[in-house]
GUBARO-242419 format. One line per field, with one value per atom (N, C-alpha, C): x, y, z; residue in three letters; residue number from 0. Coordinates in Angstrom, 3 decimals. Example, Ala and Ser with C-alpha at 12.3 -4.5 7.8 and 13.67 -1.06 7.14 Angstrom:
REM GUBARO-242419
c1 <- (13.190_12.300_13.200_12.850_13.670_12.900)
c2 <- (-5.690_-4.500_-3.300_-2.250_-1.060_0.030)
c3 <- (7.800_7.800_7.800_7.080_7.140_7.870)
type <- (ALA_ALA_ALA_SER_SER_SER)
seq <- (0_0_0_1_1_1)
REM end
This chain:
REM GUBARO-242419
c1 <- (157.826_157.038_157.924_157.818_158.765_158.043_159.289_158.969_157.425_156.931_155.546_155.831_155.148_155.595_155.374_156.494_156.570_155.174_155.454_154.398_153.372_154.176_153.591_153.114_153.341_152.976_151.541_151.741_150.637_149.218_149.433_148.786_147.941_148.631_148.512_147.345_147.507_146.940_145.551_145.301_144.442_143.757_144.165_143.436_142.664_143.704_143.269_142.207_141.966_140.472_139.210_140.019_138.428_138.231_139.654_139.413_139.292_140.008_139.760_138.429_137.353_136.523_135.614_135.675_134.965_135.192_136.307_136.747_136.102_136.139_135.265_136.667_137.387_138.528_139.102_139.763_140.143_141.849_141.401_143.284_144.031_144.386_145.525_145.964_144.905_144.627_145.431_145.284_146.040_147.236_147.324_148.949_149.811_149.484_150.241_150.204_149.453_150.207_151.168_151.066_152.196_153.299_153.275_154.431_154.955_154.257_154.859_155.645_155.037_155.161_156.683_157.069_158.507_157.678_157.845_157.200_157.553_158.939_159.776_159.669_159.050_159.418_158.577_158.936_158.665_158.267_158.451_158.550_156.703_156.382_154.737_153.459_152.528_151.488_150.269_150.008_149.397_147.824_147.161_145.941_144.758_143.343_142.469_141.735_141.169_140.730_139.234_138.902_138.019_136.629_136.258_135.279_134.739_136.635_135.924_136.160_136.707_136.616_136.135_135.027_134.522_134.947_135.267_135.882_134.995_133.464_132.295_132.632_132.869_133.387_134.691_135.633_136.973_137.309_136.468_136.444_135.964_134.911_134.943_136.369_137.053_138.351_139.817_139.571_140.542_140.283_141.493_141.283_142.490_142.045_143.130_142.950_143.370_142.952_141.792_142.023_140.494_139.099_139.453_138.106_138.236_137.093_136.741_136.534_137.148_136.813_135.147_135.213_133.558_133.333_132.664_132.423_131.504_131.475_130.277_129.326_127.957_126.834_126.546_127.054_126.964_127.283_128.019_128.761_128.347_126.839_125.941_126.485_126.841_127.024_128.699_129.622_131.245_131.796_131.104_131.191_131.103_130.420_130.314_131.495_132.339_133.883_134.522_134.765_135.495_136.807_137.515_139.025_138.498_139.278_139.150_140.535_140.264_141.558_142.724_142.296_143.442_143.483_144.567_144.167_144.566_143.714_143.777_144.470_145.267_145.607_144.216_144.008_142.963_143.241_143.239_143.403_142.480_142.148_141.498_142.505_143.838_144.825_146.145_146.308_147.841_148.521_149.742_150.709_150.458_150.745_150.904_152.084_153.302_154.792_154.512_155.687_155.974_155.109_154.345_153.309_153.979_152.815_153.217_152.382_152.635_150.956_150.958_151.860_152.206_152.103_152.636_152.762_153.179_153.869_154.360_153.528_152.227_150.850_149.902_150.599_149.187_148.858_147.673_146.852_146.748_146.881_146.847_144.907_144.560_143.123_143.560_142.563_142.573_142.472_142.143_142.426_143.616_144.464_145.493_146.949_146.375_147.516_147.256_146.414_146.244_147.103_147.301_148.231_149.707_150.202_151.266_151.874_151.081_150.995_151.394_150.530_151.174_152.492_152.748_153.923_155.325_154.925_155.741_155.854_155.192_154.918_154.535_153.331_152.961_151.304_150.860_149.050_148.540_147.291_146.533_146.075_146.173_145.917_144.106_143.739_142.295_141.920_140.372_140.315_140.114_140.458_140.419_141.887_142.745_144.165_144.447_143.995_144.336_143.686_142.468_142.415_143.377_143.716_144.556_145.684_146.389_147.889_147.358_146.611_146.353_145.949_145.337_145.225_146.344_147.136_149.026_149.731_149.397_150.225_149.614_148.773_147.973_149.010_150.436_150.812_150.428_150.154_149.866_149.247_148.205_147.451_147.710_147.851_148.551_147.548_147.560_147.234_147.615_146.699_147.426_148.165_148.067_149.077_148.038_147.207_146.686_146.437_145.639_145.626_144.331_143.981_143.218_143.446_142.392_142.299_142.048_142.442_141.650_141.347_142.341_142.489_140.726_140.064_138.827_137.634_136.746_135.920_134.580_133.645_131.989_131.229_131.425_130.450_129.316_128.683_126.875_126.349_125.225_124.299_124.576_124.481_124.721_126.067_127.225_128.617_129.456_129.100_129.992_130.355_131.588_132.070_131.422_131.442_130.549_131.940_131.870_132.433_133.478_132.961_133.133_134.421_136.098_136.759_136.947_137.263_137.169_138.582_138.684_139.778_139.722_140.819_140.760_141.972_140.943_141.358_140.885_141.198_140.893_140.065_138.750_137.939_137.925_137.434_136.893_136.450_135.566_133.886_133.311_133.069_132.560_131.164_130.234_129.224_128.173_127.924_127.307_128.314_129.585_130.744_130.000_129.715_129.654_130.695_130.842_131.862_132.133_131.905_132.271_133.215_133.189_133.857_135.345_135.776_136.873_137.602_138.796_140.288_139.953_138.880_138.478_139.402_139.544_139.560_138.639_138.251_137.112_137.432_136.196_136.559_135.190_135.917_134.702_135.303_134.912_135.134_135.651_135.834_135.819_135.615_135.893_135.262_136.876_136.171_137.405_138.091_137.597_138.623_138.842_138.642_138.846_140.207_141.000_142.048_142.147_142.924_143.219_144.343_144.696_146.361_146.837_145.361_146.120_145.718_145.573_145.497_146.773_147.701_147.938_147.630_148.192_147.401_148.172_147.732_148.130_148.288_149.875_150.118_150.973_150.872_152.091_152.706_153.567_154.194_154.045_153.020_152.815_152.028_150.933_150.337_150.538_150.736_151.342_150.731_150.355_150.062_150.949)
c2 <- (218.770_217.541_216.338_215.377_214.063_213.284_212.609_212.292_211.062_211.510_210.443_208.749_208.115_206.452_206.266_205.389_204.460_204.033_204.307_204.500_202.902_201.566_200.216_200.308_201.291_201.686_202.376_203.034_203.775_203.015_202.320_201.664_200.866_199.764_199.233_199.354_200.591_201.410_201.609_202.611_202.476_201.206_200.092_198.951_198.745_198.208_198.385_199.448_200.429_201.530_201.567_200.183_200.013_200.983_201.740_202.623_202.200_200.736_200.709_200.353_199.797_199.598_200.928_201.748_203.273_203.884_203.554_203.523_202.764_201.723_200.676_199.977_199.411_198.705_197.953_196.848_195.977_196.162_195.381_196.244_195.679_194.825_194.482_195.596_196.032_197.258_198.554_198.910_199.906_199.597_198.474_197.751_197.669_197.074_197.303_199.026_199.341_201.107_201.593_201.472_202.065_201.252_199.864_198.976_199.546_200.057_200.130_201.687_202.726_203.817_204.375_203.039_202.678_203.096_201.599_201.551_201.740_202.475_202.277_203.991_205.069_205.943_207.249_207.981_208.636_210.200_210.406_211.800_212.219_211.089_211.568_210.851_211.074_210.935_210.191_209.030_208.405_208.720_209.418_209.666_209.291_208.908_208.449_209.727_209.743_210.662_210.992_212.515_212.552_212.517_212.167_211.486_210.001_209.194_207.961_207.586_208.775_208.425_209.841_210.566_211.542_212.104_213.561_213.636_213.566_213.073_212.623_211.371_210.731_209.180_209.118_210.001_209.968_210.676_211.039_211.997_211.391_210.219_209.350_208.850_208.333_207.376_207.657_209.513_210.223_209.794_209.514_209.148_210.428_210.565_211.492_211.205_211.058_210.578_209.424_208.758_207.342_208.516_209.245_210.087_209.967_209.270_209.845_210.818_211.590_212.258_213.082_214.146_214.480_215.333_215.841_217.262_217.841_219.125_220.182_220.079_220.064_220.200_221.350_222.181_223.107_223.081_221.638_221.876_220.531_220.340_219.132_218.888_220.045_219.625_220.179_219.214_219.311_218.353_217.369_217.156_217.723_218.619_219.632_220.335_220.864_221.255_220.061_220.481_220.290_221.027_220.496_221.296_222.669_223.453_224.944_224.917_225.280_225.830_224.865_223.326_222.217_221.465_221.006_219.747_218.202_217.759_216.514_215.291_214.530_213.426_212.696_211.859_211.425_209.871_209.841_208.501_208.071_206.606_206.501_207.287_206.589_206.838_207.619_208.872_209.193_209.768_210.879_210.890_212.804_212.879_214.382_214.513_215.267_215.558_217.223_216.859_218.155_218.920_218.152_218.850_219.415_220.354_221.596_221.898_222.127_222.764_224.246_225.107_226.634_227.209_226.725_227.416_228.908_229.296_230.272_231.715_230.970_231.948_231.706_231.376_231.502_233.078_233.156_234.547_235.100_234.035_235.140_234.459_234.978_234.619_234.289_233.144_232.146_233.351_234.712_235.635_236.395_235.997_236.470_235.591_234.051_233.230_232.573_232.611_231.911_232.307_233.717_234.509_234.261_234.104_233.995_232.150_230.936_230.080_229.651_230.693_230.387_230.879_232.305_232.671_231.786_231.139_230.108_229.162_228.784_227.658_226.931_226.817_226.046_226.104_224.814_224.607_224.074_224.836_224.275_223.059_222.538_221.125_220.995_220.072_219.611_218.991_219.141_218.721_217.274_216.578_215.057_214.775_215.249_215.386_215.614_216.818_216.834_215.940_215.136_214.150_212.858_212.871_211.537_211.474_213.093_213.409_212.753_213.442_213.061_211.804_211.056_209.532_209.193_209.363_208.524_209.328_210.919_211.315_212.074_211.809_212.525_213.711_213.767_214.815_215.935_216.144_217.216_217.975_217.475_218.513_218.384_219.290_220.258_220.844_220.600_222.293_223.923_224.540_225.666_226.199_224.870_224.436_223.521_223.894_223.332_223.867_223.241_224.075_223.872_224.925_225.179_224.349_223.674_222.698_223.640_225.546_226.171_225.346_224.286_224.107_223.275_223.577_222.683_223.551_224.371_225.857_224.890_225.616_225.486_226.293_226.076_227.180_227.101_227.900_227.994_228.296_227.830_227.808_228.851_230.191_231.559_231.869_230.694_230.845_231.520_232.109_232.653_231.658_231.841_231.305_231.209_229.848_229.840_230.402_231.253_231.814_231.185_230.156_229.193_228.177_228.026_227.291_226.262_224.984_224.083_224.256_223.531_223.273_222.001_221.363_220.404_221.066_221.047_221.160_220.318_220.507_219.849_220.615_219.832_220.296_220.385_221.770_221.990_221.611_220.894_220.292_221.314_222.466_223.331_223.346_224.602_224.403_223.142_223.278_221.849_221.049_221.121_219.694_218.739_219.052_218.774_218.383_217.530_217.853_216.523_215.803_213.888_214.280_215.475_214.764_215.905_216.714_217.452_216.277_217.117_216.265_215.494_215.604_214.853_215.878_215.182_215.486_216.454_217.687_217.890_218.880_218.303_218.858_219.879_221.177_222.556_223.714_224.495_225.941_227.022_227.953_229.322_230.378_231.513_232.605_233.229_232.826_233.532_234.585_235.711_236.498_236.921_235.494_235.985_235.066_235.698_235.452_234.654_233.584_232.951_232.228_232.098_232.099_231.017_230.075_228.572_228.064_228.659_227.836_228.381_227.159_227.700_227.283_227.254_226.710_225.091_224.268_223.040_223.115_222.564_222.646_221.325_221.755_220.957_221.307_220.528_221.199_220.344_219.404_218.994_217.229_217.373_215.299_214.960_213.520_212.779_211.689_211.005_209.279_208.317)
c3 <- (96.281_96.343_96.026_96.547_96.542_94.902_94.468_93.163_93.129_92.009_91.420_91.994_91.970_92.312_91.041_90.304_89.515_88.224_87.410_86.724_86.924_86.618_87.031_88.229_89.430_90.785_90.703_90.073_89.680_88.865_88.258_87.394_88.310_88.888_90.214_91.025_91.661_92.357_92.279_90.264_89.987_90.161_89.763_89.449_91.017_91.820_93.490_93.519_93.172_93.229_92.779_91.307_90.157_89.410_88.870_88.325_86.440_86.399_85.176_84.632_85.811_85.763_85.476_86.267_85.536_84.494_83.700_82.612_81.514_81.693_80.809_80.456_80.776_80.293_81.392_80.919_81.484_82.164_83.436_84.551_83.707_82.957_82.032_80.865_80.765_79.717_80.316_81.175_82.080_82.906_83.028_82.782_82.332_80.828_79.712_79.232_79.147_78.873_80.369_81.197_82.220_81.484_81.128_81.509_79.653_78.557_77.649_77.593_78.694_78.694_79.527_80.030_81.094_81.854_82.820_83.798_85.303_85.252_86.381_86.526_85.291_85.118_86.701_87.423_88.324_87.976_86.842_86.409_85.694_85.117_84.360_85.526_85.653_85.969_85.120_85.230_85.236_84.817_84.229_83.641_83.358_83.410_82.820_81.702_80.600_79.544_80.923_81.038_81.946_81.093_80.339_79.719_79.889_79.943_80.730_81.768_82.874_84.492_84.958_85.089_85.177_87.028_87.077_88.754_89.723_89.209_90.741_90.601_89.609_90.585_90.913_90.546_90.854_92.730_92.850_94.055_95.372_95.473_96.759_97.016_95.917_95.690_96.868_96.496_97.481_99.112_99.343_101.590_101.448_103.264_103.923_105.705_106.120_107.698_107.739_106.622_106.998_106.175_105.690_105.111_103.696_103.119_101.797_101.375_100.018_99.044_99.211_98.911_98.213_97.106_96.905_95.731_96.672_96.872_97.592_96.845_97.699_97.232_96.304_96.246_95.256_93.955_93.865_92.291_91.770_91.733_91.174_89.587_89.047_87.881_87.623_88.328_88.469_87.361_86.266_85.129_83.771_84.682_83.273_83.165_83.929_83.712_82.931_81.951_80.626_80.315_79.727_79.281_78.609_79.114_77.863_77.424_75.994_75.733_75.669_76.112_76.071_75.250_74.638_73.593_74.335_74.802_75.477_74.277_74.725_74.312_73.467_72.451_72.049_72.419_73.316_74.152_75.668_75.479_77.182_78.310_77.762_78.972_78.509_79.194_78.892_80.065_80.006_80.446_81.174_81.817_82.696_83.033_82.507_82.893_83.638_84.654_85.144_85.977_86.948_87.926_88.747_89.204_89.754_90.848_91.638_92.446_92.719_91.980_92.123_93.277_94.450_95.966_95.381_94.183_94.213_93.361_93.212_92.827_94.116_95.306_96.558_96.668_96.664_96.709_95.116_94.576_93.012_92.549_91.840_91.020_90.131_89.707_88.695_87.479_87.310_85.886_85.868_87.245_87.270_86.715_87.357_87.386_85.592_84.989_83.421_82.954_82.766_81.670_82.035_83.652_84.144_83.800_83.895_83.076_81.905_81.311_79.703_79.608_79.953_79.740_80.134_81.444_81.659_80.873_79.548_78.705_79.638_80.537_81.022_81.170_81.171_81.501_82.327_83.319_84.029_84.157_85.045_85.377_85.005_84.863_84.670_86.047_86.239_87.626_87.527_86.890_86.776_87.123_86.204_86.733_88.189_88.950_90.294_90.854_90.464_91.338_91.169_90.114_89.947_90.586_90.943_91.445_92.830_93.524_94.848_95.137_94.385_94.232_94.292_93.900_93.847_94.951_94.965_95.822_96.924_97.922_99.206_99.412_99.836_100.546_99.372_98.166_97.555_98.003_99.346_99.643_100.967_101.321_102.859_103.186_104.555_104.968_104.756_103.999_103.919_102.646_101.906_100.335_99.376_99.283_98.159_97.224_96.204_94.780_93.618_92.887_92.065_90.305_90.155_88.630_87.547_87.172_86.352_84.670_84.733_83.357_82.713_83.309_83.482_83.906_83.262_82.789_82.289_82.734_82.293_81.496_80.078_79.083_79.536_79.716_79.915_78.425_78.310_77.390_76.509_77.012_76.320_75.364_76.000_75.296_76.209_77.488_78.583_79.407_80.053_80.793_82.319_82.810_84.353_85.339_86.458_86.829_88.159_88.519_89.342_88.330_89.374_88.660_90.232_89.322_90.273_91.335_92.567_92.890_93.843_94.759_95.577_96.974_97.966_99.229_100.451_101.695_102.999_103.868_103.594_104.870_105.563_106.681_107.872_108.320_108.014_108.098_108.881_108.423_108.769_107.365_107.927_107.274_106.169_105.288_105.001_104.675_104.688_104.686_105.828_107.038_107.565_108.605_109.926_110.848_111.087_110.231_109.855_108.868_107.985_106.969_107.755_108.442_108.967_108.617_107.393_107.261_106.363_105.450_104.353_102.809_102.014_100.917_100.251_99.622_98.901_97.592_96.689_95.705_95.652_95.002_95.227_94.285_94.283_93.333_94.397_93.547_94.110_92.566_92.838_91.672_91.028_89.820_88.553_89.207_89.905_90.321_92.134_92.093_93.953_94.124_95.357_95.848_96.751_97.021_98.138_98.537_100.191_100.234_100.595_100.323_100.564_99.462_97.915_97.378_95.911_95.810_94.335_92.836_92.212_91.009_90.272_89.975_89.262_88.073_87.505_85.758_86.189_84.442_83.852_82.504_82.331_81.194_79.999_80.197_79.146_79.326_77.959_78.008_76.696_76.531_75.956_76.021_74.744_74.666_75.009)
type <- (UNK_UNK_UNK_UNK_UNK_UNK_UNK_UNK_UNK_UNK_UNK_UNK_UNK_UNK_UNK_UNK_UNK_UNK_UNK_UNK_UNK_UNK_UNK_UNK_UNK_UNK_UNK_UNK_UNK_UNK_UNK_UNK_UNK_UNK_UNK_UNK_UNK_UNK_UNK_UNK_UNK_UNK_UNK_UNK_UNK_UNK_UNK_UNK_UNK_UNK_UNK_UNK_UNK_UNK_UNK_UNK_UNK_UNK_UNK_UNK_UNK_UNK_UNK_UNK_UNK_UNK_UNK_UNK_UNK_UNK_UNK_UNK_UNK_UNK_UNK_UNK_UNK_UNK_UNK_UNK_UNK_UNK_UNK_UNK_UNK_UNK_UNK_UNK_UNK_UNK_UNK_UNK_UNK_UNK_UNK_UNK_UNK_UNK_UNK_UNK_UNK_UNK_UNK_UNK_UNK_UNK_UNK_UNK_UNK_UNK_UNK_UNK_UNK_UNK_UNK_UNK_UNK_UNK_UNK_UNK_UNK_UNK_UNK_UNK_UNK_UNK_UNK_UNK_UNK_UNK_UNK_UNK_UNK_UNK_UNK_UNK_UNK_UNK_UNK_UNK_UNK_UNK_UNK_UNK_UNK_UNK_UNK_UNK_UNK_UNK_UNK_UNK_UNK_UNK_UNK_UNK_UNK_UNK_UNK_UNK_UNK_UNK_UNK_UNK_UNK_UNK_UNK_UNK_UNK_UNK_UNK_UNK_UNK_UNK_UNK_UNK_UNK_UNK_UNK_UNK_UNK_UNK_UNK_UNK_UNK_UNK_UNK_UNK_UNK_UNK_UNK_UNK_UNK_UNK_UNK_UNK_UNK_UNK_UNK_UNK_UNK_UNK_UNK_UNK_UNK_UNK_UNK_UNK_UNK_UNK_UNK_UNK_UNK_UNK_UNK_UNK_UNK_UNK_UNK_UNK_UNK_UNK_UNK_UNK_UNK_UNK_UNK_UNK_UNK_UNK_UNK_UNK_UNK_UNK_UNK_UNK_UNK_UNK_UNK_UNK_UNK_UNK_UNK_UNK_UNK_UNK_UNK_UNK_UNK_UNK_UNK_UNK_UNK_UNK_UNK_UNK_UNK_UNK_UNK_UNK_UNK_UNK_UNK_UNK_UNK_UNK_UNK_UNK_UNK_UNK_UNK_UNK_UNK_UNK_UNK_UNK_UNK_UNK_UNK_UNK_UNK_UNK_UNK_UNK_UNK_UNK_UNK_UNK_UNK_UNK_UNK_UNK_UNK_UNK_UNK_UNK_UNK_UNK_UNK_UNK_UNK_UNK_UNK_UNK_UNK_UNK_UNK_UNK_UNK_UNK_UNK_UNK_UNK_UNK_UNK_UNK_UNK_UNK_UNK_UNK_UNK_UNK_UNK_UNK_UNK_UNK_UNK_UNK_UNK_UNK_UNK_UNK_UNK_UNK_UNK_UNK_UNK_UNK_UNK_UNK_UNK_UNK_UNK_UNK_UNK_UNK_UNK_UNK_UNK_UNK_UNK_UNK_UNK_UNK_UNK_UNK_UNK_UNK_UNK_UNK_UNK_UNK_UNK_UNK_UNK_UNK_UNK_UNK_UNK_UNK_UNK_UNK_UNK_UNK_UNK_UNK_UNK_UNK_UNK_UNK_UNK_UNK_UNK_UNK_UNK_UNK_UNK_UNK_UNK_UNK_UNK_UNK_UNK_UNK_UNK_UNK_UNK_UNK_UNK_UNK_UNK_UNK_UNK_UNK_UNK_UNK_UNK_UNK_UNK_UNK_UNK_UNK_UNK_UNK_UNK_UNK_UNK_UNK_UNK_UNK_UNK_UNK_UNK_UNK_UNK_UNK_UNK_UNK_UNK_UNK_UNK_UNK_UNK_UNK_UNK_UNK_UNK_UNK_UNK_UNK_UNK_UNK_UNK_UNK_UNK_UNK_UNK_UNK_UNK_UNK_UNK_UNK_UNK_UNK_UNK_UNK_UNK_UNK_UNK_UNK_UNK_UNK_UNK_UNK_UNK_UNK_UNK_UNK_UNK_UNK_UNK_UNK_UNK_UNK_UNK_UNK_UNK_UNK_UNK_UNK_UNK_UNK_UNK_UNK_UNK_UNK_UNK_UNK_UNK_UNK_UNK_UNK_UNK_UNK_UNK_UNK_UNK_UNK_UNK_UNK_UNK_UNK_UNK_UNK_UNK_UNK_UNK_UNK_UNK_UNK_UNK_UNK_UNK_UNK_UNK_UNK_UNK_UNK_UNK_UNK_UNK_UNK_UNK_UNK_UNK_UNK_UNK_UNK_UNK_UNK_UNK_UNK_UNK_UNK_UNK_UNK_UNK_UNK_UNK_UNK_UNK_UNK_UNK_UNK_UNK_UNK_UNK_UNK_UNK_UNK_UNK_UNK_UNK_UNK_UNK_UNK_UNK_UNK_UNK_UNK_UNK_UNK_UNK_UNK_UNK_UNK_UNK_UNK_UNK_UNK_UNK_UNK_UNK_UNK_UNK_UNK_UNK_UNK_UNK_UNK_UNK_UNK_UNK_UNK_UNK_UNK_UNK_UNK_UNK_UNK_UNK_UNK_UNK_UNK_UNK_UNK_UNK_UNK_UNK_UNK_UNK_UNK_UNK_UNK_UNK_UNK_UNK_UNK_UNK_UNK_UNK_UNK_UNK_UNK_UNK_UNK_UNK_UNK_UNK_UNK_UNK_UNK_UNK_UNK_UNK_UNK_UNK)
seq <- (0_0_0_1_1_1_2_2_2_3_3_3_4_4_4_5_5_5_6_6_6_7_7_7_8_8_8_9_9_9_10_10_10_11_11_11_12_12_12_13_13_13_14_14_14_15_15_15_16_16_16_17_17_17_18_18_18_19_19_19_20_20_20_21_21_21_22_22_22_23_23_23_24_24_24_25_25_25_26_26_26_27_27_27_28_28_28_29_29_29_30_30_30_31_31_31_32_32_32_33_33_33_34_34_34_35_35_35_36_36_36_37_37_37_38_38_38_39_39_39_40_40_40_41_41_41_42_42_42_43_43_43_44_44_44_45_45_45_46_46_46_47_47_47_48_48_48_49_49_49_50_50_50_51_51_51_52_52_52_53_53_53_54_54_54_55_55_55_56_56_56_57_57_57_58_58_58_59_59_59_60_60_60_61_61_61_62_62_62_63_63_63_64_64_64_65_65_65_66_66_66_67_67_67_68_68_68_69_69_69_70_70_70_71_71_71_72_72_72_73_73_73_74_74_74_75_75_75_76_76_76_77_77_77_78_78_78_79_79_79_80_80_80_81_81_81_82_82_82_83_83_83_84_84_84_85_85_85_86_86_86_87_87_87_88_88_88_89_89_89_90_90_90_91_91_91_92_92_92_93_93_93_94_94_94_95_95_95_96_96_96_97_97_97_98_98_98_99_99_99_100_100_100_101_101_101_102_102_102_103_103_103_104_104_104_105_105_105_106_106_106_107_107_107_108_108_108_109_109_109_110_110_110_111_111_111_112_112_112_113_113_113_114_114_114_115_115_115_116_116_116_117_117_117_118_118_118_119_119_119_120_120_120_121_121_121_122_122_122_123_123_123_124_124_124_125_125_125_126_126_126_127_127_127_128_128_128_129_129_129_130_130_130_131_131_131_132_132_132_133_133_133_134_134_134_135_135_135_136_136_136_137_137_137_138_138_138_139_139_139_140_140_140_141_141_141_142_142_142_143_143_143_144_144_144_145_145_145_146_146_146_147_147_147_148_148_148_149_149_149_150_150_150_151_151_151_152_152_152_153_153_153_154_154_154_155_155_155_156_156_156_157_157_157_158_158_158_159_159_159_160_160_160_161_161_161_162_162_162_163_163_163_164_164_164_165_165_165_166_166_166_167_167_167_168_168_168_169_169_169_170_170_170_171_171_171_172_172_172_173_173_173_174_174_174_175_175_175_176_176_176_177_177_177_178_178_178_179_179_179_180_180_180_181_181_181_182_182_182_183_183_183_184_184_184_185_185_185_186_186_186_187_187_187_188_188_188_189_189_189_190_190_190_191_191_191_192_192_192_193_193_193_194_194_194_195_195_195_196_196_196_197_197_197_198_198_198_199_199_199_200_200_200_201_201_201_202_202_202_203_203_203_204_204_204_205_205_205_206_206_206_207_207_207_208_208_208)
REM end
């Protein structure tokens, strides 16, 4: 993958989207942290805390051929994916080093690729995170090469895990996508232990204030 744009690039960007506005903070506000964080820097990713930019409003934001972003009708409640297992920055805004989109776990299951992860000292991306990569960086998602957010899990009521982990790929517009949105962006699930060979998994090696 070709390096991140510029963190003041990034910042930018957001602002151009209104993202500090879904945030509740002002674009100077998300300015000055790129610009104090070195702002020239290409290597971290640019962040909002997904509490205050949640991934159903982050997800129209995504274009790909003139097409907006969506979430599948199936995953009404795609806010409710929350970090497992992560310790998020205690900040509106921080830093994502070292993304990954793991072409090199395509066909593995999300109960296969966790354990392989850690061992790498490395963690699943959050699905707020993969939307933000693809916000700055579209080619992340390919045909054929995209990737799964596991770092981002739904407790149900009972204390079990919902079985459904998020991911972000390119529609068919086949079935209820519909055939307006073909070549759109979309954000959707698949099942804790099913396999698939266009998708790999999103990390990093680490967030930071």
């Amino acid at each position: 993958m070709p390096p991140l744009p510029p963190l003041a690039a990034q910042a930018e960007h957001l602002v151009e989207l209104g993202v500090h506005e879904l945030a509740g903070m002002s674009a100077d506000e998300l300015r000055d942290f790129a610009r104090e964080a070195g702002g020239e820097r290409t290597d971290v990713l640019l962040a909002v805390h997904p509490d205050r930019a949640p991934a159903s409003a982050l997800a129209p934001l995504l274009r790909r051929a003139d097409k907006p972003g969506f979430v599948v009708v199936d995953m009404p409640d795609v806010d409710d994916f929350a970090p497992y297992d992560i310790e998020l920055p205690d900040a509106p805004l921080y830093l994502v080093a070292g993304i990954d989109r793991g072409d090199h776990m395509s066909n593995w299951s999300p109960e296969e690729a966790l354990p392989a992860l850690t061992k790498e000292e490395r963690t699943p991306l959050l699905l707020s995170e993969g939307i933000h990569w693809v916000l700055q960086e579209p080619e992340a998602l390919e045909r054929n090469r995209c990737f799964m957010t596991i770092g981002s899990r739904l407790r149900k009521a009972n204390g079990s895990l919902d079985a459904r982990t998020p991911a972000i790929w390119i529609s068919n517009g086949t079935g209820r996508d519909g055939r307006e949105r073909r070549d759109a962006p979309k954000v959707g699930w698949c099942w804790w232990g099913n396999r698939h060979t266009w998708l790999g998994f999103g990390s990093t090696t680490g967030r930071s204030a």
